[in-house]
KOLVEXGU-675914 format. One record per residue (C-alpha): residue in one letter; x, y, z. Coordinates in Angstrom, 1 decimal, always signed. Layout:
BEGIN
<zami "a"; <X; Y; Z>>
...
END
This chain:
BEGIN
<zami "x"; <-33.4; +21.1; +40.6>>
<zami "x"; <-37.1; +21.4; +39.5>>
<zami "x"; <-39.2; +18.4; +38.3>>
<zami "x"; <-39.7; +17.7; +34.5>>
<zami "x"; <-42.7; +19.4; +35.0>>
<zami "x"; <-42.0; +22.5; +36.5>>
<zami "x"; <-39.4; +23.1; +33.8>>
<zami "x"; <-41.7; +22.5; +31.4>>
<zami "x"; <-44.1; +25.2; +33.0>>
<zami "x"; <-41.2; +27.1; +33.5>>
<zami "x"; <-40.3; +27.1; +29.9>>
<zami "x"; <-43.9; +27.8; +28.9>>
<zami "x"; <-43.6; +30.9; +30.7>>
<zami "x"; <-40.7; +32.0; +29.6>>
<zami "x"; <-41.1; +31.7; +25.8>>
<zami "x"; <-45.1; +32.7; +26.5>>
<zami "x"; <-43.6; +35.9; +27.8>>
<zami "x"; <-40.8; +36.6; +25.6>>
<zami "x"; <-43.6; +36.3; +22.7>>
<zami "x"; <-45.9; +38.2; +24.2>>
<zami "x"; <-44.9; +40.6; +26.6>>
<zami "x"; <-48.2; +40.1; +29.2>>
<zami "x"; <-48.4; +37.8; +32.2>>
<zami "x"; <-49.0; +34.2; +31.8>>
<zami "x"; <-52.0; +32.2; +33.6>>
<zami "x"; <-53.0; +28.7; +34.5>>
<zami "x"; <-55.1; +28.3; +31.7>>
<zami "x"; <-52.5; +29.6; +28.5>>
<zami "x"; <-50.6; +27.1; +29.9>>
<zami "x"; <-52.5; +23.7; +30.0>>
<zami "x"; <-53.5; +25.0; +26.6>>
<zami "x"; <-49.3; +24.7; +25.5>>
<zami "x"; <-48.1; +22.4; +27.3>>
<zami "x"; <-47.4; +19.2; +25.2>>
<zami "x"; <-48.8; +17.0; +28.2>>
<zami "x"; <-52.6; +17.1; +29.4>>
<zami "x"; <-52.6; +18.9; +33.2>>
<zami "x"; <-55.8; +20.5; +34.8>>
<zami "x"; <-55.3; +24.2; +35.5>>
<zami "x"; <-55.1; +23.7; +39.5>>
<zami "x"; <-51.8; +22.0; +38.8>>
<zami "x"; <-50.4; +24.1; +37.0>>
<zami "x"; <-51.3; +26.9; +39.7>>
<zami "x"; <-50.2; +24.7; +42.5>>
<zami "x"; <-46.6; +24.3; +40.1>>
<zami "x"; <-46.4; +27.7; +40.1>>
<zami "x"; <-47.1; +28.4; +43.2>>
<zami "x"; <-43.8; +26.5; +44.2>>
<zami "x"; <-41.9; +28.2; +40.9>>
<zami "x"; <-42.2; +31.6; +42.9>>
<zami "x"; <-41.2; +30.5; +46.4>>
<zami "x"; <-38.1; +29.3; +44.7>>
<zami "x"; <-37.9; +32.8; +42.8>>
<zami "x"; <-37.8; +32.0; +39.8>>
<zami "x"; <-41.3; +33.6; +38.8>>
<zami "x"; <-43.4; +36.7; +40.5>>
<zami "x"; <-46.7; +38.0; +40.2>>
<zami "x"; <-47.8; +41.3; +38.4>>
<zami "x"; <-50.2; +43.6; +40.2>>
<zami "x"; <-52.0; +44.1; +36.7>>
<zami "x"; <-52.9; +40.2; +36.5>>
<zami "x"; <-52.9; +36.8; +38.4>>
<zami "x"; <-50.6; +35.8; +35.6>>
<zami "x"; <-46.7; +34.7; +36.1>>
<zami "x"; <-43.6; +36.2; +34.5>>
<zami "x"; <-40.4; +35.1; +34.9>>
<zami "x"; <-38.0; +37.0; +37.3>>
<zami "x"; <-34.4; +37.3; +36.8>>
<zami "x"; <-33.7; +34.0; +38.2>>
<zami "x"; <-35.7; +32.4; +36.3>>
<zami "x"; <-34.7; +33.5; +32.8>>
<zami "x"; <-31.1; +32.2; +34.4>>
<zami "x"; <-32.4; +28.6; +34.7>>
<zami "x"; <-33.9; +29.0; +31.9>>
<zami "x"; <-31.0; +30.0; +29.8>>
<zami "x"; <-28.7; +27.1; +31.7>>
<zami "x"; <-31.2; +24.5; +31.9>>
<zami "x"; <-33.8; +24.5; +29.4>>
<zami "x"; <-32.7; +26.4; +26.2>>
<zami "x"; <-32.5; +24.1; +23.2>>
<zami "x"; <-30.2; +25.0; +20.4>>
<zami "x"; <-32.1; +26.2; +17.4>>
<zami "x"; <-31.1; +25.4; +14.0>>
<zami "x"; <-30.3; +29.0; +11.8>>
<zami "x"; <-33.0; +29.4; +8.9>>
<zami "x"; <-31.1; +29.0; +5.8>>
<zami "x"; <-32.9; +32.6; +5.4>>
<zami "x"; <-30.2; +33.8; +8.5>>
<zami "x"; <-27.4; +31.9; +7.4>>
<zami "x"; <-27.9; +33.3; +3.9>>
<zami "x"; <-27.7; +36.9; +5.0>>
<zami "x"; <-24.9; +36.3; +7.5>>
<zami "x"; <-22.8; +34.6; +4.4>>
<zami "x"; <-23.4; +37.4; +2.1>>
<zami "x"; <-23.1; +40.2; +4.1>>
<zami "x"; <-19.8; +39.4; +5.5>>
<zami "x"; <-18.7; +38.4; +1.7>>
<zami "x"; <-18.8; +41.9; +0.3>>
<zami "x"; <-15.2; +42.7; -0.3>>
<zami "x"; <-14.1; +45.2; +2.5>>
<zami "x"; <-11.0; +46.8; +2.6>>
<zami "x"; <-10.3; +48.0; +6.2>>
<zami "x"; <-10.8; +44.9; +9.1>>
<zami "x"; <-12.5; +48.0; +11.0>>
<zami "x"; <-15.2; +48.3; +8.0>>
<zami "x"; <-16.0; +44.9; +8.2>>
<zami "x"; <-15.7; +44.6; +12.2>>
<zami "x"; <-18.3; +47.9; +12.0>>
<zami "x"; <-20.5; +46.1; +9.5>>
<zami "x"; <-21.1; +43.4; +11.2>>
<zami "x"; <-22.9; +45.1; +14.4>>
<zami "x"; <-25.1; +46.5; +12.0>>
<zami "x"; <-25.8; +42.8; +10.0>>
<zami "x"; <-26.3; +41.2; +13.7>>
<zami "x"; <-28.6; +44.1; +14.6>>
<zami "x"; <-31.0; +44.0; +11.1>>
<zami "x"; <-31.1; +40.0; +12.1>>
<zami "x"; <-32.0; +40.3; +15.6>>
<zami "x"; <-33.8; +43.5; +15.7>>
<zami "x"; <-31.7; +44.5; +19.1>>
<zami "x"; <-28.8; +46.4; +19.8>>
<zami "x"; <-25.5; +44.8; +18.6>>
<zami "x"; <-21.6; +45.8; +19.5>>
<zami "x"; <-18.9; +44.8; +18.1>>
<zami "x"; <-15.4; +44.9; +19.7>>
<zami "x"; <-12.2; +44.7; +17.2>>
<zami "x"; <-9.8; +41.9; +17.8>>
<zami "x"; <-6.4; +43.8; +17.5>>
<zami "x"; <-5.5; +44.4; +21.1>>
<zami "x"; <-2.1; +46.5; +22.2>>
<zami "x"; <+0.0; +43.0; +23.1>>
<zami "x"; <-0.9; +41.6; +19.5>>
<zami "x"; <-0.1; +44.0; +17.3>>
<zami "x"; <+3.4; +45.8; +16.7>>
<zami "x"; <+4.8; +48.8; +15.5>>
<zami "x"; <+5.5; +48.2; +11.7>>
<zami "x"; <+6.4; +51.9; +11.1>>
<zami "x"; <+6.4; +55.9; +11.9>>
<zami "x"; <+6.7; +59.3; +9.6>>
<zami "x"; <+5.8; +62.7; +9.8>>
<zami "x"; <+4.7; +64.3; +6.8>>
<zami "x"; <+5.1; +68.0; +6.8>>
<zami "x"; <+1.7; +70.2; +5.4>>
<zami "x"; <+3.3; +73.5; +5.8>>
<zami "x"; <+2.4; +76.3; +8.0>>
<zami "x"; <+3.9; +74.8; +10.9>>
<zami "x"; <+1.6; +71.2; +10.9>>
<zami "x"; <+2.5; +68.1; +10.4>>
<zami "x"; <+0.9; +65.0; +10.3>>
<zami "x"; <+2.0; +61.6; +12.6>>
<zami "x"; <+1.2; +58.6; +10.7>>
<zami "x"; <+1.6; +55.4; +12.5>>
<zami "x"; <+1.5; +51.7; +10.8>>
<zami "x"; <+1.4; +48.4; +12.9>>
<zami "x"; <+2.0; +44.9; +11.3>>
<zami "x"; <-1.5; +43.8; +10.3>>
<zami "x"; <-1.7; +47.2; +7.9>>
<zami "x"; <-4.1; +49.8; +9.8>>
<zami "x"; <-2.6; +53.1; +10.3>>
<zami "x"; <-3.5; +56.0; +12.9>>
<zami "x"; <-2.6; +59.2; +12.0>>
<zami "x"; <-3.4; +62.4; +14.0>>
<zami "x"; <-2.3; +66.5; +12.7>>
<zami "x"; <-0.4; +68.5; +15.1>>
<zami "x"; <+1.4; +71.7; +14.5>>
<zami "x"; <+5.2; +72.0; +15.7>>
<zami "x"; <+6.9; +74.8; +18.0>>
<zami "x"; <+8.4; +77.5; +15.6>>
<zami "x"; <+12.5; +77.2; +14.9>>
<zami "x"; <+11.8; +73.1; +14.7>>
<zami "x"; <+13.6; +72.1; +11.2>>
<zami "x"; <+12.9; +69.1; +9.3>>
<zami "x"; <+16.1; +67.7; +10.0>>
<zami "x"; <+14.8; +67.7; +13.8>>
<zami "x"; <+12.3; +66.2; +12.6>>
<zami "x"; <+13.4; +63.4; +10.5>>
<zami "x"; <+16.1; +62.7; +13.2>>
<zami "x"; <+13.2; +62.0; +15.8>>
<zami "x"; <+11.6; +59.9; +12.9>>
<zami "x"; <+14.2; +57.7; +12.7>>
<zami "x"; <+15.0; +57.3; +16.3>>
<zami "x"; <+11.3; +56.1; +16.9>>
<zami "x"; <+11.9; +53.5; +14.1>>
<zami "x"; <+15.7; +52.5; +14.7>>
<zami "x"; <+14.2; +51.6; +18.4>>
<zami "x"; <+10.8; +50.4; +18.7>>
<zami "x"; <+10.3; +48.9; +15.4>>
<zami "x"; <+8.8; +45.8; +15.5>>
<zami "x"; <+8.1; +45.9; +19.5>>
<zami "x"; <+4.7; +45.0; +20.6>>
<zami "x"; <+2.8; +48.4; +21.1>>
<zami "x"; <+2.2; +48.2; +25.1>>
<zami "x"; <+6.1; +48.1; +24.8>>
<zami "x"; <+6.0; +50.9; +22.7>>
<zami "x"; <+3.6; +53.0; +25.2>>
<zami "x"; <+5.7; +51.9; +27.8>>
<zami "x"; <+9.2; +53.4; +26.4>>
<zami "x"; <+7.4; +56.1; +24.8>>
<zami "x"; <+6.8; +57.0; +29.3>>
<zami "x"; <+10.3; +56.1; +30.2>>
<zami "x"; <+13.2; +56.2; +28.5>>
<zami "x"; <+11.9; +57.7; +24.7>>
<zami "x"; <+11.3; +61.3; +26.0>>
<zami "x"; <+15.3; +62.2; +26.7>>
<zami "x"; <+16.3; +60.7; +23.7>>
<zami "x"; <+13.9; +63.0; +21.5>>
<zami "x"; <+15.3; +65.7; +23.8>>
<zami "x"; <+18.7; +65.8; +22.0>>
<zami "x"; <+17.3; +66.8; +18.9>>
<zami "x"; <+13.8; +68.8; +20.4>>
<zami "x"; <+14.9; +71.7; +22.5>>
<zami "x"; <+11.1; +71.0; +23.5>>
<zami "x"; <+10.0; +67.4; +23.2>>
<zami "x"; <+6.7; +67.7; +25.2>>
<zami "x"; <+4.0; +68.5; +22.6>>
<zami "x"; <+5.9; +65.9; +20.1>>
<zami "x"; <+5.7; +63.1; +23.1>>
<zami "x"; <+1.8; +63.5; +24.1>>
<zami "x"; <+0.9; +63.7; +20.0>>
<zami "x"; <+2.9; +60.4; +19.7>>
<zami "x"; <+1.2; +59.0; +22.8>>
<zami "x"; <-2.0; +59.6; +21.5>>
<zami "x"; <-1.6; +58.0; +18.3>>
<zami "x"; <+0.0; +55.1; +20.1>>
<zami "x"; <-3.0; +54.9; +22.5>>
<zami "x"; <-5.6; +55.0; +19.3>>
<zami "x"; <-3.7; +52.3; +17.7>>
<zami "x"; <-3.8; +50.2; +20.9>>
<zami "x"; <-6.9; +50.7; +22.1>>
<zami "x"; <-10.1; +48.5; +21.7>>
<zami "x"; <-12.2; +49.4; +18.9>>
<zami "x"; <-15.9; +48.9; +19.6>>
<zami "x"; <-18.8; +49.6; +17.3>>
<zami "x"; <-22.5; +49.9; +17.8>>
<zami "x"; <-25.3; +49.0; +15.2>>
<zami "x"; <-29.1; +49.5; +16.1>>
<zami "x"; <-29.3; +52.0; +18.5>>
<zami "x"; <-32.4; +53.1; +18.2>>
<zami "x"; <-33.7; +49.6; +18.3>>
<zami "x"; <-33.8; +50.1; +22.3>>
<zami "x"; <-36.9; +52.1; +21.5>>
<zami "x"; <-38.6; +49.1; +20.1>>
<zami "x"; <-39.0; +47.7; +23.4>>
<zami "x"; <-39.4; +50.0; +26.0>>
<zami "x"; <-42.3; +49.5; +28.5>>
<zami "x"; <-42.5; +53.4; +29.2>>
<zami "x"; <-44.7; +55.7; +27.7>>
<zami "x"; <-41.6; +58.4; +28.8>>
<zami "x"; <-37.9; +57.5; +27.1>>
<zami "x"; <-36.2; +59.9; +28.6>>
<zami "x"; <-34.5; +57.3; +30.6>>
<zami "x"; <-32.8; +55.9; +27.6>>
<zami "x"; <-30.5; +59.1; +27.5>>
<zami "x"; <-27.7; +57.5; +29.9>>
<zami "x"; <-28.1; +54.4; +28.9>>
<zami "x"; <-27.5; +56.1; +24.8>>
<zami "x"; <-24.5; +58.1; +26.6>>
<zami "x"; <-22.9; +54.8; +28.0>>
<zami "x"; <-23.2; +53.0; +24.7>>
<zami "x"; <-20.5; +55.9; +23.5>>
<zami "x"; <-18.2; +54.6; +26.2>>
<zami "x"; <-16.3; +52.0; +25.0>>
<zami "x"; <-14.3; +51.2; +28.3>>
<zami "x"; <-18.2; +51.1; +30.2>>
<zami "x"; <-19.7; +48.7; +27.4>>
<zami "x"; <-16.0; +46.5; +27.4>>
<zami "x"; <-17.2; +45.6; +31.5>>
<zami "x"; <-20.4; +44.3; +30.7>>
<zami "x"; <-20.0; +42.8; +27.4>>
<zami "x"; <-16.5; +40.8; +28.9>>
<zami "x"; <-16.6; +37.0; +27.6>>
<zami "x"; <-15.4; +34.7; +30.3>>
<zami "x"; <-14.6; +32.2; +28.1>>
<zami "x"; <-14.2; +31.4; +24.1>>
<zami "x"; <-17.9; +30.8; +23.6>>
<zami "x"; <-21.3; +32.2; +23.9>>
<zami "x"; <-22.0; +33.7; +27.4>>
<zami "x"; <-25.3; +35.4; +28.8>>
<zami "x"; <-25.7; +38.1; +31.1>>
<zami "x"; <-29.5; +39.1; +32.9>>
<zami "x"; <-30.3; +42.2; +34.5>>
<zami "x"; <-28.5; +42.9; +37.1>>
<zami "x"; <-25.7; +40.2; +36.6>>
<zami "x"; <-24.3; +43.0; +34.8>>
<zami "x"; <-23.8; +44.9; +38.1>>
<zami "x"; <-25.1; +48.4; +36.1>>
<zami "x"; <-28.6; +50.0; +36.6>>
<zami "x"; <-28.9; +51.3; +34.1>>
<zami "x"; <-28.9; +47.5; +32.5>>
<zami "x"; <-31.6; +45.9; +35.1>>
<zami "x"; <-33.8; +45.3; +32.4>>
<zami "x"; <-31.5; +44.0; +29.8>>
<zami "x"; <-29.4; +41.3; +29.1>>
<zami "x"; <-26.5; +40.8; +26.7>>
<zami "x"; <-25.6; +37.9; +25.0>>
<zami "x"; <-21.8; +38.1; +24.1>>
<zami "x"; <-19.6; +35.8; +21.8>>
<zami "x"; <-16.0; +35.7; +21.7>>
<zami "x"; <-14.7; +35.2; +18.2>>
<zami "x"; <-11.0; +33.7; +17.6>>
<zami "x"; <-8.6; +35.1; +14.9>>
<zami "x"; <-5.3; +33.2; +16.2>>
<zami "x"; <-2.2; +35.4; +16.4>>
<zami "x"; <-4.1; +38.3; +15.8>>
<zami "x"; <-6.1; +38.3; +19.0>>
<zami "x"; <-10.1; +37.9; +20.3>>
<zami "x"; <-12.9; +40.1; +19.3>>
<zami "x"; <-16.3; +40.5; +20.9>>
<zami "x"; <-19.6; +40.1; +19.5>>
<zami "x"; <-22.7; +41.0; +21.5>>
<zami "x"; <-26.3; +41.5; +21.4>>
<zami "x"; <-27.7; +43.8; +24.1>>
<zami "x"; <-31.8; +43.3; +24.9>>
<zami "x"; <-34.5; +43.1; +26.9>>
<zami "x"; <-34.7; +40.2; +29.5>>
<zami "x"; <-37.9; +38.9; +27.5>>
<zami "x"; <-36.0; +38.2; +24.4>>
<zami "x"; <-35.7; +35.0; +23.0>>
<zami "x"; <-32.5; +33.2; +24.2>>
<zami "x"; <-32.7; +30.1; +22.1>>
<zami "x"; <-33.0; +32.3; +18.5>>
<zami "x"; <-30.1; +35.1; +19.7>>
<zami "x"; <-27.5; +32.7; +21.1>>
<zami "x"; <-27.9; +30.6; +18.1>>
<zami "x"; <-27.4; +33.4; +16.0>>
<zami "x"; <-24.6; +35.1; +17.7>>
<zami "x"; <-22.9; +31.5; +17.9>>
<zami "x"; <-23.3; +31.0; +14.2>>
<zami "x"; <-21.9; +34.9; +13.7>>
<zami "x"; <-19.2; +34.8; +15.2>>
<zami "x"; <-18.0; +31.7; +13.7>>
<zami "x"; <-18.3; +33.3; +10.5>>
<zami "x"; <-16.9; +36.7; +11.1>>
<zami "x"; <-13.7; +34.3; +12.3>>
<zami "x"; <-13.2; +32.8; +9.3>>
<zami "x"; <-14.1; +36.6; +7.3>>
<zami "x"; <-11.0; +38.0; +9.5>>
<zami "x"; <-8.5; +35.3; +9.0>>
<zami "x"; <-9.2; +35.2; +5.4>>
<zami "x"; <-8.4; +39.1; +5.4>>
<zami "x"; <-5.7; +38.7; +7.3>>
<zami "x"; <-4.0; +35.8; +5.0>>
<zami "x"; <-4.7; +38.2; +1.6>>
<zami "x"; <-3.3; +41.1; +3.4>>
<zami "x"; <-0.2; +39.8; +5.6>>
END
């Protein structure tokens, strides 16, 4: 553990940074620091803050900044929890109290509300997960000229629907007989049990009535599988711009790609717990993400499941303001959902 006075310098550094962006010297620091220390100390300090890693020298300056290390003591050790403006509260509260009518709307909202507050890049990840949520209902709907539409409800309201057209000589009666085979067996079954039968037994039962069951089975499979799978949104993308170092953005094109991959964002913005987590550079075990960090909150709407908020930035951001924030935000989009949840049940 560092001395009281080497966190303090540490701290200095850190925030000095994060405000600025440019190295930090001896003498910003004696200059900030709430306790009178001669510039030579604060070099010696710092000369024992880099051996331990936790600061490194610039070739442009004999200033410090903080290495990745260091932001992670920092963020441990030596953040304080910062009270919201009633300015940020205020816009959380009223944003979220607009009167939306899909959980996705609101869910998709909000990246954009924690973006505008932070001025980063925010991701939301739905709560309703494939063991949570149960199959309510299933119909085909017939819009001539051989297509049909698959419309599939699960027990919190949301329905997935997805057009298809059927093999020629397949009569409605087929069809309404496969209809109400689907929902005479897997009503009310968990989805993931759903997917599972749909891959087992489902297929030679629709085979009695479907001379040809295959096209049927992989449309109802990928209805199933947009039903169940997480639903992640992005708000401020073009906020990465804001803080790039590089003259060239070019290398911002992969990192844009990866923020359309919802499984490759789900690894990095993964909560380990029910709080507010941080993750610096390469902690995040992604290259592309060495100069970022995330800071991810896990949000709690009971039977209904866990969703993921998350604020993705660079390493000099300030960690005190966003986890406060985030913290704040996800306790109200909590209480947003279950209040949706117990008008619509």
């Amino acid at each position: 553990m560092l001395t009281e006075r080497q966190e303090r310098i540490l701290s200095g550094i850190v925030q000095d940074y994060t405000q600025f962006g440019v190295p930090v010297g001896s003498k910003a620091l004696a200059n900030q620091l709430p306790f009178h220390v001669s510039s030579a100390t604060i070099r010696n300090e710092m000369v024992v803050l880099e051996k331990a890693g936790l600061i490194e020298k610039t070739h442009l300056s004999s200033g410090r900044i903080p290495s990745i290390n260091g932001y992670r003591y920092y963020v441990d050790h030596l953040t304080l929890s910062r009270v919201n403006t009633s300015s940020d509260l205020a816009v959380i509260h009223k944003a979220l109290d607009t009167n939306y009518q899909e959980i996705d709307e609101l869910v998709q909202q909000s990246a954009n509300i924690l973006s505008d507050l932070t001025n980063y890049t925010a991701l939301t990840l739905q709560p309703e997960q494939a063991t949570s949520r149960h199959l309510q209902g299933f119909r085909l709907v017939a819009l001539g000229d051989q297509r049909v539409m698959a419309i599939l409800v699960t027990d919190n309201g949301d329905a997935e629907t997805q057009m298809f057209r059927i093999p020629a000589g397949v009569t409605g009666e087929q069809l309404e007989a496969v209809v109400n085979l689907i929902n005479d067996r897997l009503v009310g079954q968990p989805l993931s049990v759903v997917l599972a039968q749909l891959k087992s037994v489902i297929p030679s039962e629709v085979n009695q009535y479907l001379h040809s069951p295959d096209v049927f089975i992989s449309i109802l499979d990928e209805v199933l599988m947009k039903a169940a799978r997480d639903r992640l949104y992005v708000g401020g993308e073009m906020n990465l711009l804001s803080f790039t170092e590089q003259s060239d953005v070019s290398y911002l094109k992969p990192l844009y790609s990866m923020l359309n991959q919802s499984g490759e964002i789900a690894k990095f913005i993964d909560s380990p717990g029910d709080g507010v987590s941080v993750k610096i550079g390469s902690e995040m075990s992604n290259e592309l993400l060495k100069n970022y960090s995330v800071i991810t909150g896990t949000y709690d709407v009971g039977q209904y499941g866990k969703g993921v908020i998350a604020v993705l930035g660079p390493t000099r951001m300030p960690y005190s303001k966003v986890i406060t924030l985030v913290s704040a935000f996800r306790e109200e989009l909590a209480n947003r959902l279950l209040g949706y949840y117990k008008e619509n049940k």
